[in-house]
TORPA-4810 file (N, C-alpha, C, O; in nm, 3 decimals):
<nodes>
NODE_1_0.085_-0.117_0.000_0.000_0.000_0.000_0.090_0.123_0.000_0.173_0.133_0.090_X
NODE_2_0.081_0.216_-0.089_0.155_0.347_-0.135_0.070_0.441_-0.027_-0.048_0.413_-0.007_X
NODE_3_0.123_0.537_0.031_0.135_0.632_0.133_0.164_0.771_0.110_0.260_0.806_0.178_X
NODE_4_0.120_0.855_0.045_0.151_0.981_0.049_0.157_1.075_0.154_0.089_1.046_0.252_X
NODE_5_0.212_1.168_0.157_0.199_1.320_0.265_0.098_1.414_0.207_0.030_1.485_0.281_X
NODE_6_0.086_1.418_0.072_0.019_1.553_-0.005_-0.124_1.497_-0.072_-0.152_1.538_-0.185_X
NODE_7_-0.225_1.391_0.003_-0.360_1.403_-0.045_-0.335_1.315_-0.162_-0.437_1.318_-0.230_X
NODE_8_-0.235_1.230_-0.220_-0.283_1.117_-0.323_-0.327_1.029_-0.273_-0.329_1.008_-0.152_X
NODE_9_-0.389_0.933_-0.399_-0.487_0.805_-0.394_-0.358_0.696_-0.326_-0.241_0.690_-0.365_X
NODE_10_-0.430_0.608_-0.202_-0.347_0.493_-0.141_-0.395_0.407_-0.153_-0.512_0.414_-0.190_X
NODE_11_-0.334_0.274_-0.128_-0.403_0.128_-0.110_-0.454_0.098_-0.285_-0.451_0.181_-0.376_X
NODE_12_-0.496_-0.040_-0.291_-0.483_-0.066_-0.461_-0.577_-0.021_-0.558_-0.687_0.029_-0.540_X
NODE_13_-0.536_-0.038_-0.628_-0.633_0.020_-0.761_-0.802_0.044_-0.754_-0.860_-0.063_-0.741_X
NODE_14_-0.868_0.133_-0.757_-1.001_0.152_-0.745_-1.029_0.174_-0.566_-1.137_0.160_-0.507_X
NODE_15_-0.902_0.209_-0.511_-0.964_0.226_-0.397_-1.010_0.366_-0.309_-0.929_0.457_-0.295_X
NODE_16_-1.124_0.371_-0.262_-1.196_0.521_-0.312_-1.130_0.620_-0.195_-1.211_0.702_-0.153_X
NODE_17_-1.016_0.625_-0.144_-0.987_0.726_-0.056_-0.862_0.770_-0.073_-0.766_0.713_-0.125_X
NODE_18_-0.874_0.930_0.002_-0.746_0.960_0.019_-0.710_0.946_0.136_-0.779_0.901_0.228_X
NODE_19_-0.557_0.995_0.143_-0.485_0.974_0.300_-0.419_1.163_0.294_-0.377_1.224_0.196_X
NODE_20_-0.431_1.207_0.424_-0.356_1.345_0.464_-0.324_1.293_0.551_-0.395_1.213_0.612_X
NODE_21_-0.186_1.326_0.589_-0.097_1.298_0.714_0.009_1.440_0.775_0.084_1.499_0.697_X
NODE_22_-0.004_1.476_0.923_0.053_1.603_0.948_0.183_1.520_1.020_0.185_1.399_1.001_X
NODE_23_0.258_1.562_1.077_0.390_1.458_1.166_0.429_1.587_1.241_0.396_1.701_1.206_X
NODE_24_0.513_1.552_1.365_0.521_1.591_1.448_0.713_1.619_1.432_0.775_1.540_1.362_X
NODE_25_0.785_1.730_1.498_0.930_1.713_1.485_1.014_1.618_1.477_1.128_1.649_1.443_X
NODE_26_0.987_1.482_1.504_1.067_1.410_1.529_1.042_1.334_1.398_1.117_1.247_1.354_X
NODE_27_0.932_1.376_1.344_0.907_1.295_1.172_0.730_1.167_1.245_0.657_1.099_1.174_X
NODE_28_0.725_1.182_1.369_0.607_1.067_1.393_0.462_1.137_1.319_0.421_1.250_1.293_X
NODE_29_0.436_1.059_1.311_0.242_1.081_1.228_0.150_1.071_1.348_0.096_0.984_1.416_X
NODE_30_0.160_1.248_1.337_0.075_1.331_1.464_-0.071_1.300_1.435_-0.144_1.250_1.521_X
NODE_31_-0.116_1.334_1.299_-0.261_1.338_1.243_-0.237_1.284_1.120_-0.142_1.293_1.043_X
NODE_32_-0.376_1.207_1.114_-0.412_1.135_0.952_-0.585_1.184_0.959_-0.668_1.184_1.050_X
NODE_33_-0.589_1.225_0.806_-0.707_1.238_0.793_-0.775_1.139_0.592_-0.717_1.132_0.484_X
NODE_34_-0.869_1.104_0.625_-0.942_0.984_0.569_-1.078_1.085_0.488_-1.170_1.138_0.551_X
NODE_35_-1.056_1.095_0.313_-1.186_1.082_0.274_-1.212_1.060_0.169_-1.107_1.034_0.109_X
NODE_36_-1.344_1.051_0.071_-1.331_1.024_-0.059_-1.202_1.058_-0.134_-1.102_1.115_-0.089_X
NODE_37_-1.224_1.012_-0.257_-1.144_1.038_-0.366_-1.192_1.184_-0.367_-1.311_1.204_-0.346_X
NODE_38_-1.080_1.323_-0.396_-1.179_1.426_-0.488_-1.222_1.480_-0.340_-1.339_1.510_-0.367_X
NODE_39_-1.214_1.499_-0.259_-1.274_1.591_-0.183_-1.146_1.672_-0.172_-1.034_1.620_-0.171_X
NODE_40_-1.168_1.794_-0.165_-1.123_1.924_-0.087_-1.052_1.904_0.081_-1.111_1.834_0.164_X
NODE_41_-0.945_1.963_0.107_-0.925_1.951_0.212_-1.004_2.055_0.309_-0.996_2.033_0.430_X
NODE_42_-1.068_2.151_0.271_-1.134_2.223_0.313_-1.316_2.191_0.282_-1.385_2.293_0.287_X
NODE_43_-1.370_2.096_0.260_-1.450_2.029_0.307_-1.512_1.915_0.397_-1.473_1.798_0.389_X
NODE_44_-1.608_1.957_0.482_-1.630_1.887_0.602_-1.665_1.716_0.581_-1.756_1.650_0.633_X
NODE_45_-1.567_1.679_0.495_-1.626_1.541_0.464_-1.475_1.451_0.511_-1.452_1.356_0.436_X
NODE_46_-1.388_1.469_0.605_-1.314_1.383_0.606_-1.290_1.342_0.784_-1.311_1.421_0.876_X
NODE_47_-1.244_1.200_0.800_-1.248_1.123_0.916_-1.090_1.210_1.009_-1.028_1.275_0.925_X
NODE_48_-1.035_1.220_1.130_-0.959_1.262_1.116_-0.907_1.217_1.242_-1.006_1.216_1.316_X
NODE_49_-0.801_1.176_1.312_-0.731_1.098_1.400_-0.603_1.133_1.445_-0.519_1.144_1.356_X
NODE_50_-0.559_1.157_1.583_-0.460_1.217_1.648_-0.358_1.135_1.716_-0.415_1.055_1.790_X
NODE_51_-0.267_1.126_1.718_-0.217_0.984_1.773_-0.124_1.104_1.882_-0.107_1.225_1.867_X
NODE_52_-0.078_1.011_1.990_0.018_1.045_2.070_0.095_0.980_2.103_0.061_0.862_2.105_X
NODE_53_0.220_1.006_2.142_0.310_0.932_2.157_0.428_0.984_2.305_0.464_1.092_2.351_X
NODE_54_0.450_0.868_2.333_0.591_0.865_2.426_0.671_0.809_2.393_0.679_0.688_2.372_X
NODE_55_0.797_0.948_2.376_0.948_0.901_2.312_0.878_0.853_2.175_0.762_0.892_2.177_X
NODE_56_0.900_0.799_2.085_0.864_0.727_1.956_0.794_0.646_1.966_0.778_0.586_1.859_X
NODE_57_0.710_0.593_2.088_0.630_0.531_2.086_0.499_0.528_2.133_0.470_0.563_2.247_X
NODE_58_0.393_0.477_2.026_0.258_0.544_2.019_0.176_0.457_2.134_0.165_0.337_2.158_X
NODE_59_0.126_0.578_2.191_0.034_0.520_2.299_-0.112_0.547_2.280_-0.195_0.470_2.328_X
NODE_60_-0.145_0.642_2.219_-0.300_0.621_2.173_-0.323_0.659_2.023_-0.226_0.700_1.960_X
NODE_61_-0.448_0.648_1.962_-0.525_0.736_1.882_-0.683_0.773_1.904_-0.780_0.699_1.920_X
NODE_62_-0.672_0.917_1.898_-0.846_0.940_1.908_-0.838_1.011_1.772_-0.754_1.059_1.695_X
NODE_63_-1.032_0.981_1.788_-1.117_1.044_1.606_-1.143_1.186_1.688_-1.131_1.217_1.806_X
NODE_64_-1.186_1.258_1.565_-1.239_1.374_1.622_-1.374_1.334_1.601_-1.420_1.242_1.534_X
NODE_65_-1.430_1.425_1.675_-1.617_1.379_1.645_-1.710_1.236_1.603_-1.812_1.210_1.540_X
NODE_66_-1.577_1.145_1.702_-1.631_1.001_1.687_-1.593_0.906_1.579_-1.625_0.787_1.583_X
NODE_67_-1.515_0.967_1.471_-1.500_0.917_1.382_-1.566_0.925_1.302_-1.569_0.840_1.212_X
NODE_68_-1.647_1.035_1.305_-1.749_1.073_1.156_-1.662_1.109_1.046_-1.544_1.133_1.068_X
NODE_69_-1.737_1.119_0.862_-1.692_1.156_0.800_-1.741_1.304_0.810_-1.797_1.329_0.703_X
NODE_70_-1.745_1.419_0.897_-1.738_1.564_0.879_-1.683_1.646_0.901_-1.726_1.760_0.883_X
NODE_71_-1.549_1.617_0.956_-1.470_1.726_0.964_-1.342_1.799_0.841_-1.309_1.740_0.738_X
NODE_72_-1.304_1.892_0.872_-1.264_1.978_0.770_-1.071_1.962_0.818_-1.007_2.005_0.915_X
NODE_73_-1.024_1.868_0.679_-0.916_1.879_0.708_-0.843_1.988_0.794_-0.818_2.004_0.914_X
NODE_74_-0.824_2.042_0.699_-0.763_2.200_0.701_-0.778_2.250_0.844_-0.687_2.332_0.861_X
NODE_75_-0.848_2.240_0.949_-0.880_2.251_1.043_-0.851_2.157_1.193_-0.906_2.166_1.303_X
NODE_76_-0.735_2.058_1.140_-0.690_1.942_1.194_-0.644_1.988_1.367_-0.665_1.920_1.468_X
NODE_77_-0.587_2.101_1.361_-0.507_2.122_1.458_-0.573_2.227_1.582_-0.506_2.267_1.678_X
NODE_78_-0.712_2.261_1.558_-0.796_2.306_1.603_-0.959_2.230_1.691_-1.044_2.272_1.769_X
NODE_79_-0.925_2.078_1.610_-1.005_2.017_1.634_-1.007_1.909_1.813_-0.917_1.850_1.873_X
NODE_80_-1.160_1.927_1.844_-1.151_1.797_1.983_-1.109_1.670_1.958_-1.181_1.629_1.867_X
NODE_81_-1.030_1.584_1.989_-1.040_1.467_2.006_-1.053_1.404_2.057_-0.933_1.396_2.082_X
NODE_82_-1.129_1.265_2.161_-1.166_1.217_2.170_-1.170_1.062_2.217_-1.277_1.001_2.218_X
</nodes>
């Protein structure tokens, strides 16, 4: 499965989502956000997830708003989680 940073198509052929990923100084994957193909990062249609970590190693992840598809990328770092 192919992995982008900048909003391309992941996982195999015909598969309908994108991936956004923010990282944290040390290079760890702070936030991932999940949505159709073709959506806007500035539309309220994507899933979005915060991970934390100690030292390099991850001790949780929360969704924002439950894990709905409505939140607004672009807005990642502003958002409750959960």
């Amino acid at each position: 499965m192919a992995q982008t940073r900048n909003g391309q198509i992941f996982g195999p052929p015909n598969f309908p989502y994108i991936f956004e990923m923010a990282f944290d100084v040390s290079d760890n994957l702070e936030y991932a956000g999940f949505a159709a193909t073709g959506v806007p990062t500035s539309t309220p249609a994507w899933k979005i997830m915060k991970f934390t970590y100690s030292g390099n190693n991850l001790i949780s992840g929360r969704l924002a708003n439950a894990g709905e598809y409505d939140q607004i990328w672009d807005n990642y770092l502003s958002l409750d989680y959960a």
